[in-house]
C-alpha positions in Angstrom: 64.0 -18.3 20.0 67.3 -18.2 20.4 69.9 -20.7 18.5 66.9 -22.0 17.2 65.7 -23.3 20.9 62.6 -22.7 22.3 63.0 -21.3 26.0 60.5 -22.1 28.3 59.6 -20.4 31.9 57.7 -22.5 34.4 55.3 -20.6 36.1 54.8 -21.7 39.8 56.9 -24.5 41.9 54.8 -26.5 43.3 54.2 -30.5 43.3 52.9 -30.3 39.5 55.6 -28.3 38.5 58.2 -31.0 38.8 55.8 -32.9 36.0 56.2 -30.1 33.7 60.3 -30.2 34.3 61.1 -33.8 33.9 58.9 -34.0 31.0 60.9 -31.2 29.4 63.9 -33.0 29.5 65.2 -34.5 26.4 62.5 -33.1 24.0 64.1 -31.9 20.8 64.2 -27.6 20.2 63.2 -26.8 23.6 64.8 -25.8 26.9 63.7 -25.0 30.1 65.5 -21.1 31.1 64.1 -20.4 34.0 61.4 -21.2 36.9 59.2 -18.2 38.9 58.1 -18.3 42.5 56.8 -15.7 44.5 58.5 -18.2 47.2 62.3 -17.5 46.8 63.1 -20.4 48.3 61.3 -22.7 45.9 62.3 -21.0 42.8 66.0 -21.4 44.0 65.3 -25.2 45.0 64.2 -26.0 41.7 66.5 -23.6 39.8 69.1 -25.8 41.4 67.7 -28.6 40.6 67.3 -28.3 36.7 69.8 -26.1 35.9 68.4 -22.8 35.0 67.6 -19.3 36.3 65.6 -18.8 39.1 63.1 -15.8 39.0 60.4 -14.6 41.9 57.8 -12.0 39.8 55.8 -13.4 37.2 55.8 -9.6 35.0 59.3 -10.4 34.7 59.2 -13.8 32.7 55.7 -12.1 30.8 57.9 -9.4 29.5 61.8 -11.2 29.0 63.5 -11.4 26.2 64.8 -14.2 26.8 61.8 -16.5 27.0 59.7 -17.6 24.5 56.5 -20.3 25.8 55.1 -20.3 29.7 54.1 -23.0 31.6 51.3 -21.8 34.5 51.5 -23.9 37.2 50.2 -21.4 40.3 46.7 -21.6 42.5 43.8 -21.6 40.2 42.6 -18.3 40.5 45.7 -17.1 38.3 45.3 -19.2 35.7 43.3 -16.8 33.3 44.7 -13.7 34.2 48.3 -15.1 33.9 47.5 -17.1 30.9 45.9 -13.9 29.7 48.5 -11.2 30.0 51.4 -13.8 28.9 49.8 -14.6 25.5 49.4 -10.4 25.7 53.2 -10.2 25.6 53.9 -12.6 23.0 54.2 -15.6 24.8 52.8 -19.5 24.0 51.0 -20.4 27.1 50.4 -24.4 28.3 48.2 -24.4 31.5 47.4 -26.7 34.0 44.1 -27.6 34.9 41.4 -26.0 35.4 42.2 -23.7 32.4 40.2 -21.4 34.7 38.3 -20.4 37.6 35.1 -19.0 35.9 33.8 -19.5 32.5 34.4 -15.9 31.7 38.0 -15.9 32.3 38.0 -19.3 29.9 36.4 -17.4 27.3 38.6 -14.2 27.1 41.7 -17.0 27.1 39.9 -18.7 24.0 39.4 -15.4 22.2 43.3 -14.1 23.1 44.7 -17.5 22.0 42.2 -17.0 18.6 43.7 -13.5 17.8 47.1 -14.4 18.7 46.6 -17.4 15.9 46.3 -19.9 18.5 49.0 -19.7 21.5 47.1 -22.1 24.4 47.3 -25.3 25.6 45.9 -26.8 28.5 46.8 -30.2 30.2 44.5 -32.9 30.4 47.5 -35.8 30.0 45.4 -38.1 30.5 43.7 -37.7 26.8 47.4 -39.2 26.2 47.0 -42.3 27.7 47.0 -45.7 25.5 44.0 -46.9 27.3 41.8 -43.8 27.4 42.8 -43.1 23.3 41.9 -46.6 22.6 38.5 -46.0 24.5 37.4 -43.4 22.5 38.5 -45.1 19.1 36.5 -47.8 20.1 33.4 -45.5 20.7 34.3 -42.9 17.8 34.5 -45.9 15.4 31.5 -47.7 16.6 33.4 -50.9 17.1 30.9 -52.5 19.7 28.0 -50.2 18.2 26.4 -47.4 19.4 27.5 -45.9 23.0 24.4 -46.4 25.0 25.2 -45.3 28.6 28.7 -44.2 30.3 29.9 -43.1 33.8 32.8 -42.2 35.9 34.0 -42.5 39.4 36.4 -40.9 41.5 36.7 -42.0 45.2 40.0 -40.6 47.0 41.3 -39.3 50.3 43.0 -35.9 50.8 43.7 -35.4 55.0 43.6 -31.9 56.4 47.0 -31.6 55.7 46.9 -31.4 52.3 44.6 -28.3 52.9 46.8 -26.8 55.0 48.3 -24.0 53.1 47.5 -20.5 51.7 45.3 -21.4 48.6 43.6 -24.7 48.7 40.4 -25.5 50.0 38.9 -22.2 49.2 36.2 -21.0 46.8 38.2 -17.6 45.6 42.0 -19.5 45.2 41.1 -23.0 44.6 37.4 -22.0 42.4 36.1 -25.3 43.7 36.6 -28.6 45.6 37.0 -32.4 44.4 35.8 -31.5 40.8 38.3 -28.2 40.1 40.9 -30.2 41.5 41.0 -34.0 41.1 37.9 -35.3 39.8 38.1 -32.6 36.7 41.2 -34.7 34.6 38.6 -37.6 34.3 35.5 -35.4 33.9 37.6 -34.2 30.9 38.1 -38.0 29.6 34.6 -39.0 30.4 33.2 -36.1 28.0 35.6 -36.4 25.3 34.8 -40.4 25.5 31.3 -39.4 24.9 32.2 -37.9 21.6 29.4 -35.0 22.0 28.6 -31.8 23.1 27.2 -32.0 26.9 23.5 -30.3 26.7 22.3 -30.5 30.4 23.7 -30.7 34.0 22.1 -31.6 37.1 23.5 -32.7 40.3 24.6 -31.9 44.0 27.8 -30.8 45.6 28.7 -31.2 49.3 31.1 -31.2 52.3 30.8 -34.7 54.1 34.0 -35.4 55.8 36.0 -32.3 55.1 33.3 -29.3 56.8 36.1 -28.6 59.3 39.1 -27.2 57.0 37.7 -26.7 53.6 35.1 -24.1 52.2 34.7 -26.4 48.7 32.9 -29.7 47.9 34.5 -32.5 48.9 31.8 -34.5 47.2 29.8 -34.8 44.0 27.6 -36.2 42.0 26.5 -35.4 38.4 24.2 -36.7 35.9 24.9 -35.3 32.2 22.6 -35.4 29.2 24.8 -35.2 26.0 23.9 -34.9 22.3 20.9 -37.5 20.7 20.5 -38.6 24.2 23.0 -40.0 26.1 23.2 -40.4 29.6 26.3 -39.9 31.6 26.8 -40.3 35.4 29.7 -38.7 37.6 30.6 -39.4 41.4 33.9 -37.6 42.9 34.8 -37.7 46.2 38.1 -36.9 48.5 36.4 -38.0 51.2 36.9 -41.1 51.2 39.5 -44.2 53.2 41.5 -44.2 50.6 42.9 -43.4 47.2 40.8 -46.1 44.6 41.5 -46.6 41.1 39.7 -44.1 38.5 36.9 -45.9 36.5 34.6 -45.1 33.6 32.2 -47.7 32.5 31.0 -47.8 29.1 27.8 -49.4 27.9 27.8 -50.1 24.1 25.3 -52.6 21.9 28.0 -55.2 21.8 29.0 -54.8 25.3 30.6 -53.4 28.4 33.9 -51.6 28.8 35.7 -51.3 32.1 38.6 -47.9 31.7 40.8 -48.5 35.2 43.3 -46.0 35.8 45.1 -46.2 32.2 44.1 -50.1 31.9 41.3 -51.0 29.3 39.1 -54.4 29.6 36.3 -56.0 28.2 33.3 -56.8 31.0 32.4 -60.1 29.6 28.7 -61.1 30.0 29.9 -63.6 33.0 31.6 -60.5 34.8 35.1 -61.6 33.4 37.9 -59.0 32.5 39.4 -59.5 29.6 42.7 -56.7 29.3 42.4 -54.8 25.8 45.2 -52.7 26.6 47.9 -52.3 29.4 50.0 -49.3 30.3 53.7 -49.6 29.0 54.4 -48.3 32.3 53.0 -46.8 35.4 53.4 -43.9 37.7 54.4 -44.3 41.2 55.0 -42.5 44.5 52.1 -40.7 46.6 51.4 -38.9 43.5 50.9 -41.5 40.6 47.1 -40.1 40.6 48.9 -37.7 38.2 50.0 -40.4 35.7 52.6 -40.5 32.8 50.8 -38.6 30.4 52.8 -34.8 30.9 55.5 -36.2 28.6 53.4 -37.0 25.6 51.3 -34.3 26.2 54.1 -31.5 26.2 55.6 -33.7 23.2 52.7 -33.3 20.8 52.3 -29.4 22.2 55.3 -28.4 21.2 56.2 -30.6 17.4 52.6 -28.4 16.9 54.3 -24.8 18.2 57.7 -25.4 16.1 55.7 -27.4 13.4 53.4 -24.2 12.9 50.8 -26.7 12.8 47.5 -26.1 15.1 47.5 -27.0 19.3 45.4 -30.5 19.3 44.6 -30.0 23.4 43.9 -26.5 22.9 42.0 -23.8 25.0 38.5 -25.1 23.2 39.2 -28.5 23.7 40.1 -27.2 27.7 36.9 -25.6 27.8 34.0 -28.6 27.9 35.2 -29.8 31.4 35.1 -26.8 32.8 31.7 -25.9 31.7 30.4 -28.7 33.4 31.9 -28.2 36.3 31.0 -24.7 36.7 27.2 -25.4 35.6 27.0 -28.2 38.3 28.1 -25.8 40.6 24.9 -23.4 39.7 22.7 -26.4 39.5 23.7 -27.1 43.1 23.0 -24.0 44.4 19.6 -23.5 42.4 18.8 -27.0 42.6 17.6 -26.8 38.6 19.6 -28.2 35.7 21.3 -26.3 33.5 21.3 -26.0 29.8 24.2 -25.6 27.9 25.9 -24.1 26.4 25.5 -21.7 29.4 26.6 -17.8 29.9 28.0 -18.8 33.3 28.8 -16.7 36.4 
């Protein structure tokens, strides 16, 4: 730290980073120093943009001086090894999701971040959401009795376009399709609504409208067996006319829950909404799928790094979704569930 700020490096300048930069702004003891690109020309743009030093090798930000947390936000299949050897050098790591592209790489992060006294963080802003907190109190604290049944949907569209560059849409830079991408922030919600350990996977993974510029799923379906019982359900697609809101149903003793893209309602028994909670505010543009939860997210990350006080969202807590994901992947292929917890590729 220097004058008793916290300088942070950003990691990759793509779409997400921008996220990661605004939200930055105006939290107290921190300050954003510098951005890295292997893309000169992006790490300029944004360096430009928010003020600080542009850089276009990752080693140099691992091993500077002059920085003192790393944000990842590059392809997938760097997320470990990045994550890995900037914790190596002394660094506090927050990465996007997944926190990984293999279950293996996950692990080694967890155990790095464990000897290191706990250095990782990984985003799933949308654990920060009024509406998704307020879920899970409701289920945690039995308010409507037991949880008896929950399930999530994803349907969105993503054009060829989108798959048009050097990384996505491929199994050894992206790790995966719909579910490593998009579907994997509410995977994340739907699990830690549950409020259990996930203890079998079974489903299917397939290419129905993207076969001709992707290698990945563009479609899934998962069911979920969780602790003492539970069923959950998961569809994901990006295959689909157009981007739909996010939903996870809840079935509890007292009643039905409807969770709608960071709104909360009752299902009454005559198929009325009634709103339990409202977003303060909402995202917008083409990429409001992302929502509003980076700030609050790198808010509570960072009082815990200066606090000395232990990451909530931490490489454990980033590990469950992934999991999943990777096991429904094997369960694909094999076409048998699999039990977790699971040794992985």
């Amino acid at each position: 730290m220097s004058d008793n700020i916290f300088r942070i490096a950003i990691i990759g300048c793509g779409g997400i980073h921008h996220e990661h930069a605004r939200a930055l702004v105006g939290l107290p003891g921190v300050a954003l120093t510098q951005v890295c690109d292997i893309k000169p020309e992006r790490a300029d743009a944004s360096a430009a943009l928010y003020g600080c030093r542009a850089v276009y090798d990752a080693k140099t930000v691992f091993e500077s001086d002059e920085v003192d947390g790393v944000h990842i936000c590059t392809p997938h299949y760097l997320h470990g090894p990045m994550a890995i050897e900037a914790m190596r050098c002394g660094k506090y790591v927050l990465v996007e999701k997944p926190m990984a592209g293999n279950l293996a790489q996950a692990r080694e992060m967890i155990e790095v971040s464990d000897s290191l006294g706990g250095r990782l963080g990984v985003i799933f802003q949308n654990r920060y959401l009024e509406a998704a907190r307020r879920l899970r109190q409701i289920i945690a604290d039995r308010e409507m009795g037991e949880l008896l049944g929950i399930r999530g949907t994803v349907a969105w569209k993503r054009t060829p376009e989108y798959y048009s560059d050097d990384w996505h849409g491929r199994w050894a830079t992206e790790c995966g399709g719909v579910m490593m991408n998009q579907a994997i922030h509410k995977l994340d919600l739907l699990q830690w609504c549950a409020g259990r350990p996930a203890t079998r996977v079974s489903g299917r993974v397939s290419t129905d409208g993207l076969y001709e510029c992707i290698e990945v799923e563009d479609t899934a379906h998962i069911r979920i067996e969780f602790e003492g019982g539970l069923v959950g359900t998961f569809y994901a697609t990006v295959a689909g006319s157009e981007n739909e809101p996010v939903e996870i149903h809840t079935r509890l003793e007292g009643g039905r829950l409807l969770y709608r893209s960071g709104w909360l309602y009752r299902w009454e028994s005559d198929g009325r909404l009634t709103l339990l909670v409202a977003p303060e505010r909402q995202a917008k543009g083409d990429k409001a799928y992302w929502g509003i939860g980076h700030r609050a997210q790198l808010k509570d990350y960072y009082e815990s790094v200066l606090g000395g006080a232990p990451i909530w969202l931490d490489a454990r807590q980033g590990f469950g979704a992934l999991e999943i994901i990777r096991a429904l992947y094997a369960a694909s292929r094999g076409g048998q569930p699999i039990t977790l917890p699971w040794i992985g590729e």
